[in-house]
C-alpha distance (Angstrom), angle and dihedral (degrees) to the residues before:
residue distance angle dihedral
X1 . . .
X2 3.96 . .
X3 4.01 115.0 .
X4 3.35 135.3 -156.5
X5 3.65 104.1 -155.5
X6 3.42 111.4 17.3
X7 4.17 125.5 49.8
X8 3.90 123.1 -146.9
X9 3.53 146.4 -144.0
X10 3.30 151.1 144.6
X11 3.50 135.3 -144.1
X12 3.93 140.1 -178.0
X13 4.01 94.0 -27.0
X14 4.04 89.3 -40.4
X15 3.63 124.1 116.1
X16 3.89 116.0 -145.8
X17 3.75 123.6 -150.8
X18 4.34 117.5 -178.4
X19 3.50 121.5 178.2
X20 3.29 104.0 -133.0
X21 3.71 117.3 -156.4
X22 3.74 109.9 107.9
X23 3.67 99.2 171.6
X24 3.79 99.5 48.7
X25 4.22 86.1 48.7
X26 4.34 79.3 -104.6
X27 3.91 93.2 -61.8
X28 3.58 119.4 -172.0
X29 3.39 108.1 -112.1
X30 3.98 118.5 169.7
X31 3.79 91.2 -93.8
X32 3.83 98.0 48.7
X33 3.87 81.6 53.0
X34 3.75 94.6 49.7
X35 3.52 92.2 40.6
X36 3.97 89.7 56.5
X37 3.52 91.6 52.5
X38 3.50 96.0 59.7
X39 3.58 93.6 47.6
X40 3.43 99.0 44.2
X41 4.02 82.7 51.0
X42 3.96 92.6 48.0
X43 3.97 85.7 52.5
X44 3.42 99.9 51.4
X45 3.93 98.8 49.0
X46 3.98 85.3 47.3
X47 3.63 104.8 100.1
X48 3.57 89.2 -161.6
X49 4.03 91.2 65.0
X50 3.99 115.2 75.9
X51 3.93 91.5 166.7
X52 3.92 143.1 24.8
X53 3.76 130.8 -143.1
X54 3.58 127.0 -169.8
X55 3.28 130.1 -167.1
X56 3.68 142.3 145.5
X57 4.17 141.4 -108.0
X58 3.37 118.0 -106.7
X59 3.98 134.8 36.9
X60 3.80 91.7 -111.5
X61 4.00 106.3 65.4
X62 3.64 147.5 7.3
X63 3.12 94.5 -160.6
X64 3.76 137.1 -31.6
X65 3.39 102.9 -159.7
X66 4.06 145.9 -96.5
X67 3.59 106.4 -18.3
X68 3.60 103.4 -104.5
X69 4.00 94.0 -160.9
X70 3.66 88.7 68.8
X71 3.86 94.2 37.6
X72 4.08 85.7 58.2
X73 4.15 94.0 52.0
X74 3.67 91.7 39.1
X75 3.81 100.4 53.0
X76 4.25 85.1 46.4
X77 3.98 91.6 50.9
X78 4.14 92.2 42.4
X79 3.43 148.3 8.4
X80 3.70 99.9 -115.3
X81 3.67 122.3 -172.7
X82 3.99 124.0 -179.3
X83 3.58 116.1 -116.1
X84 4.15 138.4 158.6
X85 4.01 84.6 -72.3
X86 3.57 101.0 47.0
X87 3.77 89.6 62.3
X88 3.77 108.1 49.6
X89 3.19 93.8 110.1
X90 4.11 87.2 66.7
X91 3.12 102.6 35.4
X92 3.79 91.1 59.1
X93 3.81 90.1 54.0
X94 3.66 88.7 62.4
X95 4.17 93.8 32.9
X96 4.09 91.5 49.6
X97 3.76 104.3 128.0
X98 3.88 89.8 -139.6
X99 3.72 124.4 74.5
X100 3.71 110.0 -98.6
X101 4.38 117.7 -151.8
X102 4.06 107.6 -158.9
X103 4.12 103.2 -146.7
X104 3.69 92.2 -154.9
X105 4.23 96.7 -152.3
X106 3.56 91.0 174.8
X107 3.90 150.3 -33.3
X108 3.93 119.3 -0.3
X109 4.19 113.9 -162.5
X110 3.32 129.8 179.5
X111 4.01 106.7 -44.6
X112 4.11 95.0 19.3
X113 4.15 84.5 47.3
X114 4.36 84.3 49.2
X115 3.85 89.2 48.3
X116 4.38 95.3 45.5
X117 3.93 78.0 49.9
X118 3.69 94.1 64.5
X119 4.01 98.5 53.9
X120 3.47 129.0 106.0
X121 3.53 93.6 -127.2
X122 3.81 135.3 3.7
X123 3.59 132.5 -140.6
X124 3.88 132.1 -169.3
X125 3.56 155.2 165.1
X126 3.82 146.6 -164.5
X127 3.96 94.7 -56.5
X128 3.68 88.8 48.4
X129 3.68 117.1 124.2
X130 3.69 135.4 147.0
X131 4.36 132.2 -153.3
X132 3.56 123.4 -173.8
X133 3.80 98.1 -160.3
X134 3.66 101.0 173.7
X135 3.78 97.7 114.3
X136 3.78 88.5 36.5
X137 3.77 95.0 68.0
X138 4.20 93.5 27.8
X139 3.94 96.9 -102.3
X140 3.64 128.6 118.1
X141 3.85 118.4 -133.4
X142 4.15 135.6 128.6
X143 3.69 89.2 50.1
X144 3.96 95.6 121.2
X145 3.88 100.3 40.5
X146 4.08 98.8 38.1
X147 3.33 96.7 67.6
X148 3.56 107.4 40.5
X149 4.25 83.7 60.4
X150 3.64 104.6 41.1
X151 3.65 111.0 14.6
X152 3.00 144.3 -103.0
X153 3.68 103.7 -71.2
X154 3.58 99.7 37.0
X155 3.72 90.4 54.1
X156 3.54 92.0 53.3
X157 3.29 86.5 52.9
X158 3.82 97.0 50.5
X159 4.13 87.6 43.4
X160 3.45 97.8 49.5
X161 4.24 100.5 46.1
X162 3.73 102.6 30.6
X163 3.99 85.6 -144.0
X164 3.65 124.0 169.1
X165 3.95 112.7 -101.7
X166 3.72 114.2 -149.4
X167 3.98 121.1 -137.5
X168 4.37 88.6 -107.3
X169 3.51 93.9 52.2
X170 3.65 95.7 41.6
X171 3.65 87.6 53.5
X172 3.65 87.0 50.4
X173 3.81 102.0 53.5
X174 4.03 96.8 42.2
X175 3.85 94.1 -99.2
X176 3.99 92.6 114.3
X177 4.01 114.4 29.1
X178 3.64 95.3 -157.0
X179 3.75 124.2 13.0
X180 3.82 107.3 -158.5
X181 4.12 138.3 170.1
X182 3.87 112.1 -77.5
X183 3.84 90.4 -113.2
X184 3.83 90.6 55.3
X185 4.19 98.6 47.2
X186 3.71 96.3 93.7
X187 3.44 100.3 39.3
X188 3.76 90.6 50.8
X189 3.74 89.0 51.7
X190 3.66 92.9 50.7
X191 4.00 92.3 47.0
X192 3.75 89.8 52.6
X193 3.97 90.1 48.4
X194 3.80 90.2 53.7
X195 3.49 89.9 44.5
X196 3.82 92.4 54.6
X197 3.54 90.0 38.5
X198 4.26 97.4 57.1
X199 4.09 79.8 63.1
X200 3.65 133.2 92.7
X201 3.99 105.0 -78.8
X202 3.50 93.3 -148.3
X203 3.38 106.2 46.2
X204 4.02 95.3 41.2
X205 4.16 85.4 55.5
X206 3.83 82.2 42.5
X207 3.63 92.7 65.3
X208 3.65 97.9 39.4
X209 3.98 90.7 49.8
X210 4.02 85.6 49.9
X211 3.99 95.0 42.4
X212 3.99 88.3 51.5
X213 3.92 96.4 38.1
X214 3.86 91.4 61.1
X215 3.92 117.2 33.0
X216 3.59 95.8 133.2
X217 3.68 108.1 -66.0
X218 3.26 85.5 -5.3
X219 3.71 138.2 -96.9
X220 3.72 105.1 -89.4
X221 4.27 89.5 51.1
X222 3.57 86.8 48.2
X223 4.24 88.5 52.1
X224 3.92 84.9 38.3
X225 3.74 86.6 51.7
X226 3.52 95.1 55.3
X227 4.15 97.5 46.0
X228 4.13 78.3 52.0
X229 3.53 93.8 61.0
X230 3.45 96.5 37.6
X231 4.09 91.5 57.9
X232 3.55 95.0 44.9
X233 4.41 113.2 34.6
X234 3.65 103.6 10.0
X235 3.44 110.3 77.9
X236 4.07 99.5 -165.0
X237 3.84 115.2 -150.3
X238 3.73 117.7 -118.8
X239 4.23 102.9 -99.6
X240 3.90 93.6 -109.6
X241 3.38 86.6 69.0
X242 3.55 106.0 36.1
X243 3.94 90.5 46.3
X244 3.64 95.1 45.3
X245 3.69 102.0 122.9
X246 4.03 90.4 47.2
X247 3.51 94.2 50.1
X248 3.57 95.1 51.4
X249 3.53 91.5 49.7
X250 3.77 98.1 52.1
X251 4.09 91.4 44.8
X252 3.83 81.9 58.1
X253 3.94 87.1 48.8
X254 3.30 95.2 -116.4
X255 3.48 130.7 159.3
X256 4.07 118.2 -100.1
C-alpha cells in the first residue's frame, strides 16, 4: 500500500522502515505515526521479515521530534490529553514481536530521541546525536526507556538537562550499540538483520517477548506510570507556549 510519509522495502529477510519527511527534518506528525504503525504491522505478519530497521531520509536528522506545527493547531481545535490510546502507535514499536535495528542517519530530539529509545538495538554514525527535550519544553516523556539503557544516573542526567549527546559518548554510555561511518549505517543495519534473520524465528521473538514481559514491573506499567503522572502533577503547557522560541524562529524563516 502507497504511503505518504514513510517509504518501504524489504530486503534479504529485513524489513526497512524510513521516515520520510525531509523538509520537516522527518517530524512526527500524527500521520508519520500512523503510517509507522501500519508498516511496522505489515512487517511483522510478513513471514518473509525476521527483523526491522528504521531509519530516516536525509543525512541531516533522524528525527527531530513531534511536529510542533501540528501540535499548535491541534491543542487550539481540542483539548487533547495523552492517555493509553493516544500512544499505540509507541507502544507497538517497543511491543513488535520482531526485533527492530534503529539506523540512526542523523540527529534524534525530543520525540525522534523517545522513538531510538524504544529499539532493540541502536546503530549510529558521525551525524549521530541524541536530545531528550522533555524538561526543555515542560513535558515529561523518555522516562521508561532511558533508564533501562543507560542507567539510572545517566538518565537522570539526560532527563533533567536536555543536553545534546554526541555519537562517541552515546556509544560510550550504551545509548548507540555501534557507532559507525555514515556510508557504513545501512549496511550495518542490514548485516545485523541477516544475522538475526539466519536464527531460529521463534526463539529470537521468544526472547524479545520474555525480555519485554518482565523488566521490573514491566514496561507498559512503567509507560502507564508515566501517562499517570502526567494527568495528575504535571501540568503540561499548551505547545504555543512551550514551542515559543521555535515558532518564532521558523515565522522569521529561519533555519531549525
Amino acid at each position: 500500500m502507497p504511503y505518504e510519509t514513510v517509504l518501504v522495502e524489504k530486503q534479504e529477510g529485513a524489513g526497512i522502515i524510513t521516515l520520510n519527511r525531509l523538509e520537516r527534518l522527518n517530524a512526527l506528525s500524527r500521520t508519520l505515526t500512523t503510517e509507522l504503525d501500519q508498516a511496522l504491522t505489515r512487517f511483522e505478519q510478513d513471514e518473509e521479515i525476521k527483523a526491522i530497521i528504521v531509519t530516516g531520509t536525509g543525512d541531516k536528522a533522524f528525527s527531530a521530534g513531534a511536529d510542533i506545527h501540528e501540535m499548535v493547531q491541534q491543542s487550539e481545535v481540542q483539548n487533547r490529553t495523552r492517555d493509553a490510546r493516544s500512544i499505540d502507535w509507541l507502544w507497538h514499536l517497543v511491543a513488535c514481536k520482531k526485533p527492530t535495528i534503529g539506523a540512526i542517519n542523523g540527529l534524534a530530539y525530543g520525540g525522534g530521541a523517545l522513538v531510538a529509545s524504544t529499539f532493540d538495538i541502536r546503530l549510529g554514525c558521525e551525524r549521530t546525536t541524541f536530545r531528550f527535550l522533555g524538561a526543555v519544553y515542560g513535558r515529561v516523556n523518555s522516562t521508561w526507556t532511558l533508564p533501562l539503557i543507560v542507567g539510572w544516573p545517566m538518565a537522570r542526567e539526560l532527563l533533567f538537562t536536555g543536553r545534546v549527546v554526541e555519537a562517541e559518548e552515546a556509544l560510550r554510555i550504551g545509548l548507540l550499540n555501534r557507532l559507525v561511518t555514515s556510508a557504513e549505517l545501512m549496511k550495518t543495519a542490514l548485516e545485523m538483520a541477516k544475522t538475526i534473520a539466519a536464527n531460529d524465528a521463534t526463539a529470537v521473538q521468544g526472547i524479545k517477548e520474555i525480555l519485554t514481559r518482565d523488566i521490573g514491573l514491566g514496561w507498559r506499567e512503567m509507560l502507564l506510570n508515566e501517562l499517570e503522572t502526567v494527568s495528575r502533577s504535571v501540568k503540561e503547557p499548551p505547545p504555543r507556549k512551550s514551542f515559543k522560541e521555535f515558532l518564532e524562529r521558523t515565522a522569521k524563516g529561519e533555519e531549525v
